[in-house]
Every structure is written in structure tokens, then in C-alpha cells.
ROFITI-27742 format. One record per residue: residue in one letter; x negated, y negated, z negated of N, C-alpha, C in turn. Coordinates in steps of 0.2 Angstrom, whole numbers, plus 5000, padded with zeros to 4 digits. Layout:
AXYZXYZXYZ ...
This chain:
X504848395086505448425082505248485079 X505448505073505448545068505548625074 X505348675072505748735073506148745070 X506948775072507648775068507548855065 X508048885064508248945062508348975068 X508948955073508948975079508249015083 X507848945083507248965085507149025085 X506949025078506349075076506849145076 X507349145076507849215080507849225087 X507549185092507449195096506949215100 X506449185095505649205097505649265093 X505849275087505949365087506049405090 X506649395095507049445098506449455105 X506349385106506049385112505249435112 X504949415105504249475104504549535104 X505049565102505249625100505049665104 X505149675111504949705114503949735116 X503749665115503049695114502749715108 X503049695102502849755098503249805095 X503649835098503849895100503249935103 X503049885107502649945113501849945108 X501849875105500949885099501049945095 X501649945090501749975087501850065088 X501950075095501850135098501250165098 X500950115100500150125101499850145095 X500050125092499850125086499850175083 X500450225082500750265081500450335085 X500250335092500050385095499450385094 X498850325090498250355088498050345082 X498250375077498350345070497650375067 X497250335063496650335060496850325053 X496250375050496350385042495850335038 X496150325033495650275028495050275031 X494650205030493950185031493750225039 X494350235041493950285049494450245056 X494650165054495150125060494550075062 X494350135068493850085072494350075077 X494450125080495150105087495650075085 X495650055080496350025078496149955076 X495649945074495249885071495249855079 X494649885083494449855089495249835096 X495949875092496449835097496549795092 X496649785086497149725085496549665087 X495949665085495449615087495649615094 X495549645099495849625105496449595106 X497149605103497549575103497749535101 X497149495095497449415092496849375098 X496449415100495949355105496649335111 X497049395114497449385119497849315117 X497849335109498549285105498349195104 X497649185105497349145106497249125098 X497149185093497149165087496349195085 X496049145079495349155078495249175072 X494549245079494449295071493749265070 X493949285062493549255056493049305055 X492449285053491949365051492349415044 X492049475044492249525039491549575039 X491249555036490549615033491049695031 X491549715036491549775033491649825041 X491449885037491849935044492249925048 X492849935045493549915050493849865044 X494349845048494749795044494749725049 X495249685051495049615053495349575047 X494949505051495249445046495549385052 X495949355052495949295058496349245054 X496249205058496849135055496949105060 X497549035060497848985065497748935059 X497348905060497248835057497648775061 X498048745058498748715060498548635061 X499048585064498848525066498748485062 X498948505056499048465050498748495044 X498348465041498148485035498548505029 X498648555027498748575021498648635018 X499148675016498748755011498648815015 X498448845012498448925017498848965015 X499149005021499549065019499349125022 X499349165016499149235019499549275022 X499349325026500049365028499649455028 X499649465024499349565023499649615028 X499449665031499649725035499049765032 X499149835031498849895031498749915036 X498349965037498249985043497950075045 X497950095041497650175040498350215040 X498250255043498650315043498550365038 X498750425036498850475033498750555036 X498350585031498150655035498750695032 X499050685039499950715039499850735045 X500350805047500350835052500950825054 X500950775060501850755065501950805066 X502750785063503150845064504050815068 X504050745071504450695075504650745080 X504350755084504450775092504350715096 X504450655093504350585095504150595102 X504150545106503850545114503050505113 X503050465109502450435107502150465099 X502350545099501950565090501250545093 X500950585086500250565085499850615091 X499450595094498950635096498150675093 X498250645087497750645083498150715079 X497850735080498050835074498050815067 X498250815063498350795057498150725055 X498650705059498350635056499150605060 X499550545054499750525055500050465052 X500450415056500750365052501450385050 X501350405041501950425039502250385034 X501950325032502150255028502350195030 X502350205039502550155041502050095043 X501250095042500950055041500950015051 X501050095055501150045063501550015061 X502150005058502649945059502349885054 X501849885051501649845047501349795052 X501049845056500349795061500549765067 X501249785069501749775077502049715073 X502149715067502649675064502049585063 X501749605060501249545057500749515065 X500649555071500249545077500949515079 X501449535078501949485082502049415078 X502049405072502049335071501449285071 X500849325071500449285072500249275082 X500649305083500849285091501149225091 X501749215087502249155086502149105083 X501649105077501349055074500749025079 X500649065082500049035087500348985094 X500948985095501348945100501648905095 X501848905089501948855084501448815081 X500848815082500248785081500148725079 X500748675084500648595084500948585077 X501848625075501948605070501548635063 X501148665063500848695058500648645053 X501048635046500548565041500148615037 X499748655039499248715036498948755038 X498748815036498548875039498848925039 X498648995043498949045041498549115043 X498249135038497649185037498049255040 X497749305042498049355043497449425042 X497749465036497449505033497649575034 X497249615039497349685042496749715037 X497049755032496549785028496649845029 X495849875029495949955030496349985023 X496250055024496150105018496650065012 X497250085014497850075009497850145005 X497850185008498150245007497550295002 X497150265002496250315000495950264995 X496150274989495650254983495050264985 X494550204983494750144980495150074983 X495450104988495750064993495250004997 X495449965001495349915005495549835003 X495749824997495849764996495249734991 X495049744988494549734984493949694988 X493949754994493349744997493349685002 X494049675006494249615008494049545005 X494549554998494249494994493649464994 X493349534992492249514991492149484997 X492549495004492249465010492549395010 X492949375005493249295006493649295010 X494349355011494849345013495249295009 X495349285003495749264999495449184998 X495049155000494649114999495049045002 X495149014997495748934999496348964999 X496749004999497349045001497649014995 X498249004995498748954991499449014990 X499449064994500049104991499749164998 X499949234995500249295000500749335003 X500749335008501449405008501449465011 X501649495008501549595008502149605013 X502249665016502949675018502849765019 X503149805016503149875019503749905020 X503749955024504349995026504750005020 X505350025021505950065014506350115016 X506350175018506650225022507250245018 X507350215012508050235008508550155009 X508150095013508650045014508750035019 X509550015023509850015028509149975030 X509149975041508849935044509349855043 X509149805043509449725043509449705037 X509249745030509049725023508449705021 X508449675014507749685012507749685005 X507449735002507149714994506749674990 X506849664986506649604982506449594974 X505949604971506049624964505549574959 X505749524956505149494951504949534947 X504249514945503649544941503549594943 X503449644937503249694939503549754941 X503349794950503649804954503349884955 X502649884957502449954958501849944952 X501650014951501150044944500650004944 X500350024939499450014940499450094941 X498950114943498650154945497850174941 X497850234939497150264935496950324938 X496550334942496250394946495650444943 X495850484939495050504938495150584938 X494350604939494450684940494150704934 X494350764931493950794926493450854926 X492850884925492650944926492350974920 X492751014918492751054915492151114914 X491451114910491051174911491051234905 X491151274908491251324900490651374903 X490651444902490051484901490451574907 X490351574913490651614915490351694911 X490751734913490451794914490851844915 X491151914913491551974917492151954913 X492851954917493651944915493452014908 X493252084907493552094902493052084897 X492652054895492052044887492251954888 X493051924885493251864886492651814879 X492551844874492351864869491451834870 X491251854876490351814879490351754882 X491051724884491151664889491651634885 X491451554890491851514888492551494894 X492851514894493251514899493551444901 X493451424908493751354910494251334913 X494551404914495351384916495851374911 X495451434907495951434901496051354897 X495251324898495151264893495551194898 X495551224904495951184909496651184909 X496751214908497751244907497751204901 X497451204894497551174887497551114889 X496951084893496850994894497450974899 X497650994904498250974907498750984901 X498951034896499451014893499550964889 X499150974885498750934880498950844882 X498550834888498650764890499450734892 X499950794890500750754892500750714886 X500450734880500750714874500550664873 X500150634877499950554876500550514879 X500650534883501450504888501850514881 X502150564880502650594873502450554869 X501950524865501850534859501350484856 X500950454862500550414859500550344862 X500850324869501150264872501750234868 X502050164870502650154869502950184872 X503750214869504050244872504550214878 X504350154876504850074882504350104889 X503650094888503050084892503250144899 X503650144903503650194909502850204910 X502850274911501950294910502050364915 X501650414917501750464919500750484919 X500750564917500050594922500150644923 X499850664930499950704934499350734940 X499250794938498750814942498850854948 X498550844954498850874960498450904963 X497750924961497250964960497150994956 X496851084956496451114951495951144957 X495251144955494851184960494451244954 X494451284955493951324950493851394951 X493551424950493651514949493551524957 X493151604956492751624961493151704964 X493451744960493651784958493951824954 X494551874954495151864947494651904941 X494151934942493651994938493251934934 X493351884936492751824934492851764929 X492851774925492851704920492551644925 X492951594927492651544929492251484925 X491651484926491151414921491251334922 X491751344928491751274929492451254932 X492951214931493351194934493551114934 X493851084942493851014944494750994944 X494950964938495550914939495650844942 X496050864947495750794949496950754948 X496950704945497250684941497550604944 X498150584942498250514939498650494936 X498550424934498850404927499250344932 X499750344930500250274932500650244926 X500750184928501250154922501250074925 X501750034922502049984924501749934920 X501449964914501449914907500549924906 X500549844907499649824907499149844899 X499749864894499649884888499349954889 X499749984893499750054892498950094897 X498950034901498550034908497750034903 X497850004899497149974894497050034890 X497450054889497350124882497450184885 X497650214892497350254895496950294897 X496350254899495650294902495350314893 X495250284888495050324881495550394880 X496150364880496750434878496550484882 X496350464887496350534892495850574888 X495150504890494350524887494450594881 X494650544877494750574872495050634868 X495850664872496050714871495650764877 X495450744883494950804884494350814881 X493950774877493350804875493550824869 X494350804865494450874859494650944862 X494950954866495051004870494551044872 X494051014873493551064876493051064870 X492951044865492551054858492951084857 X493451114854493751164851493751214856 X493751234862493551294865492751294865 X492351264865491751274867491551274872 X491851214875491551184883491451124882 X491151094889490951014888491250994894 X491350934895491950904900491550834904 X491450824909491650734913492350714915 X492250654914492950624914492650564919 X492950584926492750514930492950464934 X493150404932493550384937493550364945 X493750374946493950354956494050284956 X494750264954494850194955495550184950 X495450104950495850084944496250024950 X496950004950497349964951497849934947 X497849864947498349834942498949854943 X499549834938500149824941500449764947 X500649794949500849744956501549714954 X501049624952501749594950502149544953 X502549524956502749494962503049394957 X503149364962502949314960503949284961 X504049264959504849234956505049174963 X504549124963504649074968504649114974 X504149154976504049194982504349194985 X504649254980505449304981506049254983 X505949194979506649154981506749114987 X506049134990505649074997506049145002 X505949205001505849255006506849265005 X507049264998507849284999508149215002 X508049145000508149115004508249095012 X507749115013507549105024507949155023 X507949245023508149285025508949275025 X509249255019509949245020510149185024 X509749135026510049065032509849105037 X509449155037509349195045509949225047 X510049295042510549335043511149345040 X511249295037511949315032511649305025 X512149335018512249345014512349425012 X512049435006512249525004511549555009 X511249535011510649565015510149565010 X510049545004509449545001509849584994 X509349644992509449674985508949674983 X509049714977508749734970507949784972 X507449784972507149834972506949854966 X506949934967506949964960506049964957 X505849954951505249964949504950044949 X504350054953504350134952503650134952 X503350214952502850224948502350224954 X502550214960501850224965501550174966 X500950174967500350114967500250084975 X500050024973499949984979499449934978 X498549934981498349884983498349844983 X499049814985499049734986499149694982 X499149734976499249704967498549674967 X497949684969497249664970497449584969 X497749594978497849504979498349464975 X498849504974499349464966498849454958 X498249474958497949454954497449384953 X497349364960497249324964497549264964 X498049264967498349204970499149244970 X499649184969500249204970500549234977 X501049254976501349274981501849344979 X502149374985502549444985502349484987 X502949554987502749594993503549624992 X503749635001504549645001504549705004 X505049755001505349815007505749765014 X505649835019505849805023506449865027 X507049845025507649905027507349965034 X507150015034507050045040507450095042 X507950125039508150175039509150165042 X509050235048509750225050509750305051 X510150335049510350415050510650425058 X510850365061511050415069510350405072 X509850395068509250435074508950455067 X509050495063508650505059508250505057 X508050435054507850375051507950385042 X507850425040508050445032507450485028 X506950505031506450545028506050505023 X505950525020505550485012504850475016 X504350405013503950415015503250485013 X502850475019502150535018502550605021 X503250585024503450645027503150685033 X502950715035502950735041503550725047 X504050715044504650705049504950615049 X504250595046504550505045504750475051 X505450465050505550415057505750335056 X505650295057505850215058506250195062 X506750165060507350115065506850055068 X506550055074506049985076506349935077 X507049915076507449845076507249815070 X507049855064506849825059506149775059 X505949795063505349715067505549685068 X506149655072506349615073506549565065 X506849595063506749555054506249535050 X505949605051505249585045504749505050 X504949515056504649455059504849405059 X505449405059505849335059505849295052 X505849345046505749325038505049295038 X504549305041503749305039503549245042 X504049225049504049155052504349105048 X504849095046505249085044504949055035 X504849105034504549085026503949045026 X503349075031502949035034503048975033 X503348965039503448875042503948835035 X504148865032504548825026504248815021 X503648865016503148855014502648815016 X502648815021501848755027502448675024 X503048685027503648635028503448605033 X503648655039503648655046504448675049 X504748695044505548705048506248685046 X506648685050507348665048507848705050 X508348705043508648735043509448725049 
């Protein structure tokens, strides 16, 4: 007999408790981009616990496993992140970080307590499985050039028939979920600029070629492309969050590093901005009489979500919980790796409500004072069951 709806709210409720306590863990040892040995080496512990079979990964950190089902049919992936952020806790939590700067402030524990929980539950549902079901713990979300890319190369995505993303939403109620076709978060264009002029003494400006000053010109200079030389429909932004340069206020600096990015939602705009940029700084520094590199870091598409997905995930989710539980998510300009796998193979990626102001649960993420309502495990895992098994067409409603 099928698994019902019933069910699969029970066997949520009934995991909730242990990952609670994973997702703690997780939490009081958080690891940065490409440096989640301890945190690689527990969740590998924890799916051998779960009787689920891990797959090789030629990479540092990161796993890969799967439940190959009693039935033949497609694969279903299920993605969690797994790197923390060099963020200094600032919760008082009982479980904050132990680790000095370093912190999970995007919620990626709940990504990992959430996803090790279902594949807990999909591992005791085993018999009914008419498929597979991959589970994808990629490192280095947070650190260009990210960790999806690299996954792939290893043949994570290999047979996979659809994926599903799931991340924290600290501006939506916990018991909700958002949900948005097509295009959802940016592409993303990373690059840094350096800038070399000719130093010499702050007062004979007149012998040197000055690279702050040439610097200050090409950060202006480059809004105009935004303004002036994109569609104006084309939502677009760049924005630099570094300048490194100069030695002393007496000193004309010879060299200076912008380190830069370029977002947008429109795969037009994504095409003609690594030239535009190229371009307006090397006029920029030819007119003052500098020379410039222009370098990229890393490039990510738009992250576009898939129509049927969304109507598989608002579906289960409202026979789980009701109606009015599923909304709009807004399109915004921040980047997400897991546009890699959307380029790939179909599938979504959903917010998952976490936010509740009587335990102050409200802080944006990358905060230092990020806190999580953790009932919302309880949902993002019952959804991910749930969508699963009806996808597979293992369940009943």
C-alpha cells in the first residue's frame, strides 16, 4: 500500500526531533567554502547510519548518495549546500558557532538537517520507491566559483530526470513556501579590475599617473552602462565591494584592485556585459594614461525554475497543509549556483518560510544575528517527501 499524506506528516514530525539535534550540530561547527571536512565526514556518517548508498565524488568535501528504489524508474535529485560563512555569531544561541568567525548565517544547517532527514524517510520507504533518489550535499555555495559546477563534472547529475533546491526565507512566515516560474535569481558576473598607473609624490601630480583617481573614474563610468547601454526592461546592477590600493596619503598610488559584480536576470544583458565592462575600463584608463586587467572569477546563469516543478511542489504542499500556504516569490538580484543544475536538467528551487518574531526569527540573511524558526524542518521535509514519492508515483493522496 502506497504511502498517504497522513503518513508522510507523521514520519515528519516523528524525524523532527533528530534533525533538530543534526542541524545543531551543524550549526555549532560551521565550515567555510571548500574547507567542510567535518561536516562532509558527519553527513557521510549519518546516511551509512541511514542505510543510504554513498556514491564516489573525486572532490574534497562534498557528498553524493542515492536510494535506488524497488522499481525501476527516473531519478530524482534533492540538493542541500553545505558551507557556512565567515560571519561572526552574534545569537547568544546555546548551540552558536564555536568556530571564531565563522558562521551559518543562510541557513544552509537547515538545508542539511532538512535533506539527511528525508533521506532518512525515503530509505524506510524504499520498497515503495518506482525510481531513484540522488542526494546532492555540495560544498562552497557561498564562494565563487561555487561547488555545483564541480559536482556535475563528478556525474552528479548523471541520469537524473528532475531536481529540487530548497533554501531558507527569513522574510516569510515559518508553515509557508515560495514559489516563482522562470527566471527567479540573477546570473551572476564576478570580475576584478587592476588598475596600474605610474606612482610618485602626492604634490608633482603632473610626473604620475594616478590610480585612484583613474579608479574612482572607472567605477563611475561603469553605472552608465546599467543607465545607458542595457535594456532598460533588463533588471541589471554593478557593484563593487572592494577597492584595495595606495600606500600612504603623500603617495600617488601605481596600482589599484576593484574587485566587482555584475548581476542581472536577462541572459541578453548577461552576454554583453563582460565586453561593456572590458570595454569602458580600458577607455578609461587610455584617457588617463594607465593600463588596466579585467578578470573574471566566475560566471553563473540565470536560475530558472521550471513551471511543472513548482506545480508538483504547490500541489503536495497545499494537500499536506492547507491552502494560502504557498506564494509569490519575488525575482531578485542575488545569485545562486544551483542555476548550474537548472541548466541541466529540469527542476526548482523553493524558499522555505523560517521566520517568526516571538523568538526573533526576522534578521535578513549573512546576518550575524540570523536566527531560524526550526519547525520549519518539519515542512521543508514533508514537501520533499511528498513531492518525491508523487514524482516517483509512489503516493496517495
Amino acid at each position: 500500500m502506497n504511502t498517504t499524506r497522513t503518513d508522510i506528516l507523521g514520519l515528519a514530525r516523528k524525524w523532527h526531533k533528530r534533525q533538530v539535534k543534526w542541524r545543531r550540530h551543524f550549526h555549532r561547527f560551521p565550515e567555510i567554502s571548500n574547507e567542510e571536512i567535518r561536516t562532509t565526514s558527519f553527513i557521510r556518517g549519518e546516511l551509512k547510519k541511514l542505510g543510504v548508498k554513498l556514491l564516489p565524488l573525486k572532490m574534497k568535501t562534498g557528498v553524493l548518495a542515492q536510494i535506488n528504489g524497488a522499481g525501476s524508474g527516473k531519478t530524482v535529485a534533492i540538493r542541500s549546500d553545505i558551507d557556512a560563512l565567515p560571519v561572526t555569531e552574534l545569537t547568544g544561541l546555546p548551540f552558536a558557532s564555536k568556530h571564531n568567525g565563522c558562521m551559518h548565517a543562510c541557513g544552509h544547517d537547515m538545508h542539511m538537517a532538512t535533506v539527511l532527514g528525508v533521506a532518512g524517510i525515503l530509505a524506510k520507504l524504499q520498497p515503495e520507491l518506482k525510481g531513484n533518489v540522488r542526494f546532492l550535499f555540495q560544498p562552497a555555495e557561498e564562494m565563487p566559483p561555487g561547488g555545483a559546477r564541480p559536482m556535475i563534472a563528478c556525474g552528479a547529475l548523471e541520469d537524473v530526470s528532475t531536481i529540487f533546491g530548497i533554501h531558507t526565507d527569513p522574510h516569510l512566515a515559518v508553515g509557508k513556501i515560495a514559489l516563482r516560474d522562470g527566471p527567479t535569481m540573477a546570473s551572476v558576473y564576478d570580475f576584478d579590475i587592476v588598475i596600474h598607473g605610474k606612482g610618485g609624490h602626492a604634490a608633482r601630480p603632473q610626473s604620475s599617473v594616478d590610480a585612484i583617481v583613474t579608479a574612482s573614474e572607472v567605477v563611475s563610468s561603469l553605472q552608465t552602462i546599467i543607465s545607458r547601454e542595457l535594456n532598460p526592461i533588463d533588471a541589471a546592477t554593478i557593484t563593487f565591494g572592494q577597492i584595495r590600493g595606495g600606500v600612504a596619503r603623500n603617495v600617488i598610488a601605481d596600482q589599484v584592485t576593484l574587485v566587482g559584480t555584475a548581476r542581472t536576470l536577462s541572459p541578453q544583458a548577461l552576454k554583453a556585459l563582460p565586453g561593456l565592462i572590458k570595454r569602458t575600463v580600458a577607455g578609461v584608463c587610455k584617457a588617463r594614461g594607465a593600463s588596466c586587467d579585467v578578470n573574471e572569477i566566475a560566471s553563473y546563469p540565470v536560475l530558472v525554475n521550471h513551471a511543472a516543478t513548482n506545480r508538483l511542489f504547490a500541489r503536495c504542499f497545499e494537500e499536506l497543509f492547507g491552502r494560502k500556504r504557498v506564494v509569490e516569490a519575488e525575482s531578485v538580484l542575488g545569485g545562486e549556483d544551483f542555476a548550474c543544475y537548472l541548466e541541466k536538467v529540469p527542476g526548482a528551487w523553493m524558499r522555505v518560510g523560517v521566520m517568526n518574531k516571538k523568538i526573533k526569527a526576522d534578521q535578513p540573511w549573512h546576518s550575524p544575528r540570523f536566527v531560524v524558526d526550526e519547525e520549519s524542518i518539519y515542512y521543508g521535509t514533508a514537501l520533499l517527501v511528498a513531492s518525491t514519492l508523487e514524482y516517483l508515483g509512489g503516493s496517495e493522496t
